[in-house]
C-alpha positions as CSV (number, residue, x, y, z in Angstrom):
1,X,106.0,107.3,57.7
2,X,106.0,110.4,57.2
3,X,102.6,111.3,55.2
4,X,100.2,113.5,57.6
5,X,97.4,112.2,59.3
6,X,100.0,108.7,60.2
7,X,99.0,106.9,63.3
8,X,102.0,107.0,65.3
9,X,100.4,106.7,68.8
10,X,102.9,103.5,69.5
11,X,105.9,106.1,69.0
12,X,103.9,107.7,71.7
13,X,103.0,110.4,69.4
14,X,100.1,112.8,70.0
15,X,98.4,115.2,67.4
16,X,97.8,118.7,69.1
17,X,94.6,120.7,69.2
18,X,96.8,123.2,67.2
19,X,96.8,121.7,63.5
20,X,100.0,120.4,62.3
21,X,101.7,120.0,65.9
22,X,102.4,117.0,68.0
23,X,103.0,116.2,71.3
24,X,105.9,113.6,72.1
25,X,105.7,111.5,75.5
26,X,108.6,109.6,77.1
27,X,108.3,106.8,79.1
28,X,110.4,107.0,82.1
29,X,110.2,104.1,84.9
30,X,108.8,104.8,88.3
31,X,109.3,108.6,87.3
32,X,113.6,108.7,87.1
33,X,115.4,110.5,85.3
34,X,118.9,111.3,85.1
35,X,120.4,114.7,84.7
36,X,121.8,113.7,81.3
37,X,118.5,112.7,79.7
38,X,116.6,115.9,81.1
39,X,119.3,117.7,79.5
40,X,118.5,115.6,76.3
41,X,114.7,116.6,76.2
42,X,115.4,119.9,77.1
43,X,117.6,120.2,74.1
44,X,114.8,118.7,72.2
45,X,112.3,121.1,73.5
46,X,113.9,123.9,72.6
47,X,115.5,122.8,68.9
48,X,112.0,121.0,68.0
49,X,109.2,122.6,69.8
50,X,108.5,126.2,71.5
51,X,110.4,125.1,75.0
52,X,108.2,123.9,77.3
53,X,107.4,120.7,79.1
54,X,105.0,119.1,81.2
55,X,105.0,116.4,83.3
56,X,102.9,114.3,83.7
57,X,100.4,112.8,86.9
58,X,102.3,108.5,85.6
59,X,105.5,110.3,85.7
60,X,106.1,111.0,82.1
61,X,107.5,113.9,80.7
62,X,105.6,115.6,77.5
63,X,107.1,117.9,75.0
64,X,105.0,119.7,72.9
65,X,104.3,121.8,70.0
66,X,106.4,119.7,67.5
67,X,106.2,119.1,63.7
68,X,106.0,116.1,61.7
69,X,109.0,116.0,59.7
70,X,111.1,116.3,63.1
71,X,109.6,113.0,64.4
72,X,112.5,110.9,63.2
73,X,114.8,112.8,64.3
74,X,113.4,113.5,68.0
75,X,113.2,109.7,68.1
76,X,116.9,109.2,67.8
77,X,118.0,112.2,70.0
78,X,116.1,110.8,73.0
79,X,117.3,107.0,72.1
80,X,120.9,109.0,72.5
81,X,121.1,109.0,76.4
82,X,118.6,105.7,76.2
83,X,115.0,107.3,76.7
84,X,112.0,106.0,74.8
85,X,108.6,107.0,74.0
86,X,107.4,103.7,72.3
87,X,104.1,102.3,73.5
88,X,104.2,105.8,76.0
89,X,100.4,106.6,73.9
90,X,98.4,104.0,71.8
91,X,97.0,100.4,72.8
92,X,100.5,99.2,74.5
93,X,101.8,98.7,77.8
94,X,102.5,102.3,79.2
95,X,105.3,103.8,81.3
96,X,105.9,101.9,84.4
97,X,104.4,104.2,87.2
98,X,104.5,105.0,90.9
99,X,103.4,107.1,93.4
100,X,105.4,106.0,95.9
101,X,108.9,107.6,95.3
102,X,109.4,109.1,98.6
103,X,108.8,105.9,100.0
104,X,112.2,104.0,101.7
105,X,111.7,100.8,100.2
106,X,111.2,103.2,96.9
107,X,114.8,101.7,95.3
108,X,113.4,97.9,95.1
109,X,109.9,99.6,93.2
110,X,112.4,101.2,90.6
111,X,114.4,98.1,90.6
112,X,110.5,96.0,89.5
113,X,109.8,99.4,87.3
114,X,112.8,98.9,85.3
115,X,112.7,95.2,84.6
116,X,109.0,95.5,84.0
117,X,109.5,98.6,81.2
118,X,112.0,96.6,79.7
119,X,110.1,93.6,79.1
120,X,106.9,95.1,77.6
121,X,108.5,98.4,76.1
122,X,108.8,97.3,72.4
123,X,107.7,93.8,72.3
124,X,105.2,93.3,69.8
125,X,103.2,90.7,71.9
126,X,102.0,93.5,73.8
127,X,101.4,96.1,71.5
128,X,98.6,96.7,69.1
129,X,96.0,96.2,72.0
130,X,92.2,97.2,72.3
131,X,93.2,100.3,74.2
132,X,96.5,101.5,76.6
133,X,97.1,99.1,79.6
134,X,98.6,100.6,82.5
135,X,101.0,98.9,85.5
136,X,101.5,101.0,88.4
137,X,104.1,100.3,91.7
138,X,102.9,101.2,95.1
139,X,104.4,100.9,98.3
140,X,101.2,100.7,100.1
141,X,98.0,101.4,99.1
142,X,97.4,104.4,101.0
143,X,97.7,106.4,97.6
144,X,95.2,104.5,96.3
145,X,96.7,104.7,93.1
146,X,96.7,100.9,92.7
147,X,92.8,101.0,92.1
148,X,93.2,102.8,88.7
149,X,95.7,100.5,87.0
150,X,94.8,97.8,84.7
151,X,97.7,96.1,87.1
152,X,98.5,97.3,90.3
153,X,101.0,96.2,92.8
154,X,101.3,96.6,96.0
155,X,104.5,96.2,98.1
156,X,103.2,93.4,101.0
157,X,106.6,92.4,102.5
158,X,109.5,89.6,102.3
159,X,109.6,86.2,101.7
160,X,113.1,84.2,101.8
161,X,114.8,87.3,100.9
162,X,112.2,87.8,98.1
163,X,109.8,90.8,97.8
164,X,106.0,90.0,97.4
165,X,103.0,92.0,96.0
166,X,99.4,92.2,96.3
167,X,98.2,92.4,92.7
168,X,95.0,94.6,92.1
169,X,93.4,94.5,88.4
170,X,91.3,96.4,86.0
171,X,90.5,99.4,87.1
172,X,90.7,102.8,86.0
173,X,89.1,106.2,85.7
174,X,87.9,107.8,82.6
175,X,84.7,108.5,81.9
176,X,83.2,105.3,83.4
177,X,85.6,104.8,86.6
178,X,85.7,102.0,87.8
179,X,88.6,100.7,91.1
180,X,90.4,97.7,90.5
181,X,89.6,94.3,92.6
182,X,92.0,92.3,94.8
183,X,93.4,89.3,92.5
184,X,96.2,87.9,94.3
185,X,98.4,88.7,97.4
186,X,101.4,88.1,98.4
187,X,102.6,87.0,95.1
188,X,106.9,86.8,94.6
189,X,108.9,89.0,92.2
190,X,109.8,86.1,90.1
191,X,105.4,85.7,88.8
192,X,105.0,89.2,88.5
193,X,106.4,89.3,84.3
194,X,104.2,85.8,83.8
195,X,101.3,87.2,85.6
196,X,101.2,90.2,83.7
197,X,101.9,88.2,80.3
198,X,98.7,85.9,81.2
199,X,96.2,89.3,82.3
200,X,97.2,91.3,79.1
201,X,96.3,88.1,76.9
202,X,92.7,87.9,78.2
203,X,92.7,91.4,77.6
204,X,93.9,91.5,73.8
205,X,91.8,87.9,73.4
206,X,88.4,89.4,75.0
207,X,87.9,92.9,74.9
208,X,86.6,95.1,72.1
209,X,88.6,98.5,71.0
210,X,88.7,100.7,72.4
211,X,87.8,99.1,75.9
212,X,90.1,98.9,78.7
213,X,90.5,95.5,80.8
214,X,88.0,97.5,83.5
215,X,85.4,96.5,80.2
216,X,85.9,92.8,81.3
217,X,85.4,92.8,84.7
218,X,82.0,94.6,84.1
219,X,81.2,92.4,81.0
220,X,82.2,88.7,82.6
221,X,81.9,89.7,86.4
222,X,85.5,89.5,88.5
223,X,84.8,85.6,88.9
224,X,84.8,84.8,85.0
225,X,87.6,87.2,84.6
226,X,89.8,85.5,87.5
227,X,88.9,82.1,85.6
228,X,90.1,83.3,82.2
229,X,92.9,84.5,83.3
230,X,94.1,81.3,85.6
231,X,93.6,79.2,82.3
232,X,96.4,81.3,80.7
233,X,99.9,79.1,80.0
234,X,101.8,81.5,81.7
235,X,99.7,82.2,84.7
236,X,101.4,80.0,86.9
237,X,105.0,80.3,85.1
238,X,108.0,81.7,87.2
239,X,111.2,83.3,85.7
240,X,114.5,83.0,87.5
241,X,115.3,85.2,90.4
242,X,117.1,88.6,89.0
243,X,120.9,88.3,89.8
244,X,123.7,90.8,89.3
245,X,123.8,94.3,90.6
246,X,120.3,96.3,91.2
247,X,118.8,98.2,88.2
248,X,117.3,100.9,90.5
249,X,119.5,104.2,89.8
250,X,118.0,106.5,92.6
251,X,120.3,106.4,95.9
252,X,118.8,106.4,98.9
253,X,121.0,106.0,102.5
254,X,120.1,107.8,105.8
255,X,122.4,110.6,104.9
256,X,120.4,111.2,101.7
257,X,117.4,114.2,102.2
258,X,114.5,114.3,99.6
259,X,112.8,117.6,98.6
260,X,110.5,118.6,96.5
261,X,110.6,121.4,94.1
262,X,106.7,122.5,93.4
263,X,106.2,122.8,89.9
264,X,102.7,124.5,89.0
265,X,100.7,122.8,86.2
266,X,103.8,120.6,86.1
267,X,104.6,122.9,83.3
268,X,108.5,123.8,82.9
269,X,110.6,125.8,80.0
270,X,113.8,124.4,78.8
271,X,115.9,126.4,80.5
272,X,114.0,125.8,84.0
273,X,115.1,122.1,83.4
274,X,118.6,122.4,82.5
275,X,119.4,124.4,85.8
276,X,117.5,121.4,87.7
277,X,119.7,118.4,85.9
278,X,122.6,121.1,86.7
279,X,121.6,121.0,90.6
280,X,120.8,117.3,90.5
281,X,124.3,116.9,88.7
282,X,126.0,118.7,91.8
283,X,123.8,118.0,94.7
284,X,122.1,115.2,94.2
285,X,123.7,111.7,92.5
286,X,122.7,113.4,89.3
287,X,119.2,112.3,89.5
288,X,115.7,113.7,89.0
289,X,112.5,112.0,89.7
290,X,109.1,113.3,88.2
291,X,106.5,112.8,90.9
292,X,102.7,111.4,90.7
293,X,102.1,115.3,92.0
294,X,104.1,116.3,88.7
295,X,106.8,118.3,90.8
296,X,110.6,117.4,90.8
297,X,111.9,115.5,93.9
298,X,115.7,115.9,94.5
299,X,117.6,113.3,96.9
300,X,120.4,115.4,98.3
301,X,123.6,114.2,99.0
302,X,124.8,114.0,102.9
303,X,127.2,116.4,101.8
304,X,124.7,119.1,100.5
305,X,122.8,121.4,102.2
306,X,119.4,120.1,101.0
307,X,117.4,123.5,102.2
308,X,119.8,126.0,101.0
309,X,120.3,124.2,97.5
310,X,116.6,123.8,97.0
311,X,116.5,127.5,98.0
312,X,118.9,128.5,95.8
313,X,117.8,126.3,92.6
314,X,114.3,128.3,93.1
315,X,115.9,131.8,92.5
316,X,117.7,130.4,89.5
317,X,114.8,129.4,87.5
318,X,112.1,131.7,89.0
319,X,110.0,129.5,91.2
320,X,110.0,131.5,94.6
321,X,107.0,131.7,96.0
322,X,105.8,133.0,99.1
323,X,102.8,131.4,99.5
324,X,102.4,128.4,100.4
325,X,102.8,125.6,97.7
326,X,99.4,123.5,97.1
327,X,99.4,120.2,95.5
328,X,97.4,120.6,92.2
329,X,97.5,118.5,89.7
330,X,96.4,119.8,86.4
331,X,96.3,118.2,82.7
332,X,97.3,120.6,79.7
333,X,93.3,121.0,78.9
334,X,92.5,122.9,75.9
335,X,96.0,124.8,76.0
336,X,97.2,121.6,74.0
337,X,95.5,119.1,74.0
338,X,92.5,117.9,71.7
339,X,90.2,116.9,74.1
340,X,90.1,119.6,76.3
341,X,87.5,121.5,77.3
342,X,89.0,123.8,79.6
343,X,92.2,125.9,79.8
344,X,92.8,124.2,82.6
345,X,96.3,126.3,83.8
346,X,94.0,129.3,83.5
347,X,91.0,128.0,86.0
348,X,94.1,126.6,88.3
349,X,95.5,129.8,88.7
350,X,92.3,132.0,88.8
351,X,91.3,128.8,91.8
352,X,94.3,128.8,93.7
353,X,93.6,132.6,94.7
354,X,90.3,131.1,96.7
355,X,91.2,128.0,98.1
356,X,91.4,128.6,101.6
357,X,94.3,128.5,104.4
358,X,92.6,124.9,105.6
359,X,92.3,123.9,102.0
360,X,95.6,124.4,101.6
361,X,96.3,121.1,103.3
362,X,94.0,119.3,100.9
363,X,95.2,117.7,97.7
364,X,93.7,118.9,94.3
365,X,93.3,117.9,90.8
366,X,91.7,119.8,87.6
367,X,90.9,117.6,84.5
368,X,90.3,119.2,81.0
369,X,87.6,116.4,80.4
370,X,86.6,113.5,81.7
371,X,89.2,111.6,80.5
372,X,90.5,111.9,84.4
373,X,94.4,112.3,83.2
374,X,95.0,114.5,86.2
375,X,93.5,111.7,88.5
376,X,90.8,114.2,90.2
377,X,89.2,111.1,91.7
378,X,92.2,110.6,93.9
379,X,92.9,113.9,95.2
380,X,91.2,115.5,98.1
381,X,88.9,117.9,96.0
382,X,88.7,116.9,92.2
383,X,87.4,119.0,89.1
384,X,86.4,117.5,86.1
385,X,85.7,119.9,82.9
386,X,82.4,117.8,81.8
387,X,81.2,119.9,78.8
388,X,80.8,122.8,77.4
389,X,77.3,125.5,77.4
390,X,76.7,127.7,74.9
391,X,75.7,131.2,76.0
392,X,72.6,134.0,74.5
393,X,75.6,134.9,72.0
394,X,76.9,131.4,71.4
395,X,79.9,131.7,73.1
396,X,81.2,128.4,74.5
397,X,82.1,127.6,78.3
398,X,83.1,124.5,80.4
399,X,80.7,123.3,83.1
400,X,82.8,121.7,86.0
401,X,81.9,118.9,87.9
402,X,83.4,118.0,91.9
403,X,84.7,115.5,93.3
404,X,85.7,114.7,97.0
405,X,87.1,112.1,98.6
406,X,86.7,110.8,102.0
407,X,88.1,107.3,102.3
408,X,90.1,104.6,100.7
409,X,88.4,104.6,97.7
410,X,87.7,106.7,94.4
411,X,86.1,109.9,94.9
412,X,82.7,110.9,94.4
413,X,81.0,113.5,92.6
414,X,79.3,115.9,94.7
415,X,77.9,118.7,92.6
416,X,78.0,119.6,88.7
417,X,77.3,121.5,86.2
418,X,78.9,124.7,88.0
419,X,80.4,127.9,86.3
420,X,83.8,128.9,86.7
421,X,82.1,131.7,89.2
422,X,79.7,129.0,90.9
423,X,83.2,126.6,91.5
424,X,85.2,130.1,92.5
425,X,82.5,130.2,95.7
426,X,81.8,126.5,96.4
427,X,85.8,126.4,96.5
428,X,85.9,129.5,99.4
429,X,84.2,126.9,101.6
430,X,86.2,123.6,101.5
431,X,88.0,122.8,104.7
């Protein structure tokens, strides 16, 4: 393809709000990376596009401002060091997510990512489907990040040597959120793939585009749901336990001591992410993992002096920072992205100057628009960009709505409408 306008959303392939630009996402597994392939979408960045690249709240990494003749080509760089953006945007199975990387039973959840990405990545079964379906990983549900998958699991122990997971379905945020329900617990590794197979049939079979599986258990009711799926062939189906050596490439022994390097607006140039695969290369078993917070987490070595190479990794690519750092997510808003409605790295910054000392300890998130991709309803304090007001003169700005969260749960909205000066104040008196 190559005429303008093609749909190339399963090549997870974004247009840009800027005409004739696109944004490319790659899939990465459970948020690894190795210092070879950031290399290889650095290189990309900077031969295809202006430099710079976010990551992403599922772990992805996003490059943007690039043009429709290099498509092709960008494809086969990244398949180079094996990366892969098909069925990363589009009705497909997404990247395999977790929030649970720092987690020590975090190798086994790669090991699942991996086998998981490699079954649905590119198999035409599972592509073409009312709207993106999304598996996420979890080593508890303390994150609560396995509400908003269309299939979450949950790590709930060992079995005969075998891992099992609680299996939560069909939720998701957007602009109707809605937190998965408790299908199954306890289920073994080897019905996880059928399980899957059988939930993403009733959900191509049933739903309408562009609903999401969530659609179902709002349209049918969780009972009528749970009884289409349990008629499914394959719903009962068990594969053959994995053998051979692990998939999972992160290391992770006593000796081993993860940091985190804070990256604002997960936003990075190029050059920022050589020097990290550079650091990871020397320090750290030449791994990178992107983070559900979209920072960089670094597992160094027993031989490394984790603090001091962190430290020193900062000066190189200009990250010091004497305050203290604050988790933020933030989505690339109207900076890139189409459905923005906010430059949302501008508000962050122009926030983070009022958030105070106790906030500080609090989690945050800022959406462009209610399309949640920052995941506001999970973090302590979430903003969602909900429309825009014209002024006397016509001039457009975003209203914001807030979340908070106080339990297990999704968050809930708490006031809306406000200003970027009406936020500013209510934002001087969270605790």
């Amino acid at each position: 393809m190559s005429a303008v306008g093609a749909d190339y959303r399963l090549d997870g392939i974004y247009k840009q709000r800027q005409d004739g630009y696109f944004m490319q996402r790659v899939k990465l597994p459970a948020g690894v990376i190795s210092a070879d392939q950031a290399r290889t979408v650095a290189a990309v960045s900077t031969r295809f596009g202006q430099g710079t690249i976010h990551l992403t709240t599922r772990g992805s990494i996003e490059i943007h401002w690039l043009k429709e003749e290099d498509l092709p080509r960008i494809k086969r760089e990244l398949a180079t060091t094996g990366l892969t953006s098909r069925g990363a945007c589009g009705g497909a199975v997404r990247g395999i997510t977790s929030g649970s990387q720092g987690a020590q039973g975090f190798p086994l959840l790669e090991n699942l990512a991996r086998r998981l990405h490699r079954h649905f990545t590119g198999n035409p079964r599972f592509e073409r489907l009312p709207k993106k379906f999304k598996i996420g990983i979890e080593a508890d549900e303390a994150g609560g990040r396995h509400l908003i998958q269309d299939v979450g699991l949950v790590l709930a122990g060992n079995e005969d040597g075998c891992a099992v997971f609680d299996i939560w379905i069909a939720g998701g945020l957007g602009r109707e959120p809605y937190p998965g329900f408790l299908f199954l617990e306890r289920v073994p590794e080897e019905r996880i793939i059928p399980l899957i197979e059988a939930i993403v049939r009733v959900y191509a079979a049933h739903a309408p585009p562009p609903k999401r599986l969530k659609f179902l258990a709002t349209e049918f009711g969780e009972a009528k749901l749970r009884e289409l799926i349990e008629a499914e062939p394959s719903y009962s189906e068990k594969l053959p336990a994995v053998s051979g050596l692990p998939e999972h490439l992160v290391v992770m022994t006593d000796g081993h001591q993860r940091l985190e390097l804070p990256v604002f607006a997960g936003t990075l140039t190029s050059e920022q992410l050589v020097a990290i695969a550079d650091c990871a290369d020397s320090h750290a078993d030449g791994m990178l993992i992107v983070t559900a917070n979209q920072d960089i987490a670094l597992l160094f070595t027993p031989a490394a002096d984790a603090a001091a190479e962190l430290q020193r990794l900062q000066h190189t690519i200009g990250m010091e920072s004497e305050s203290p750092a604050i988790t933020f997510r933030i989505c690339p808003g109207s900076h890139e992205c189409r459905m923005g409605l906010a430059a949302t790295r501008d508000v962050a910054g122009e926030l983070v100057e009022h958030i105070t000392v106790a906030g500080q300890k609090l989690s945050w998130a800022l959406s462009g628009c209610a399309n949640s991709c920052s995941q506001p309803q999970l973090a302590d304090v979430g903003i969602i960009a909900s429309r825009l007001t014209a002024d006397a003169e016509g001039q457009k700005t975003p209203r914001f709505d807030l979340y908070r969260r106080q339990d297990s749960g999704l968050g809930h909205k708490v006031q809306e409408g406000l200003t970027t000066v009406e936020l500013i104040e209510t934002l001087r008196h969270i605790e």
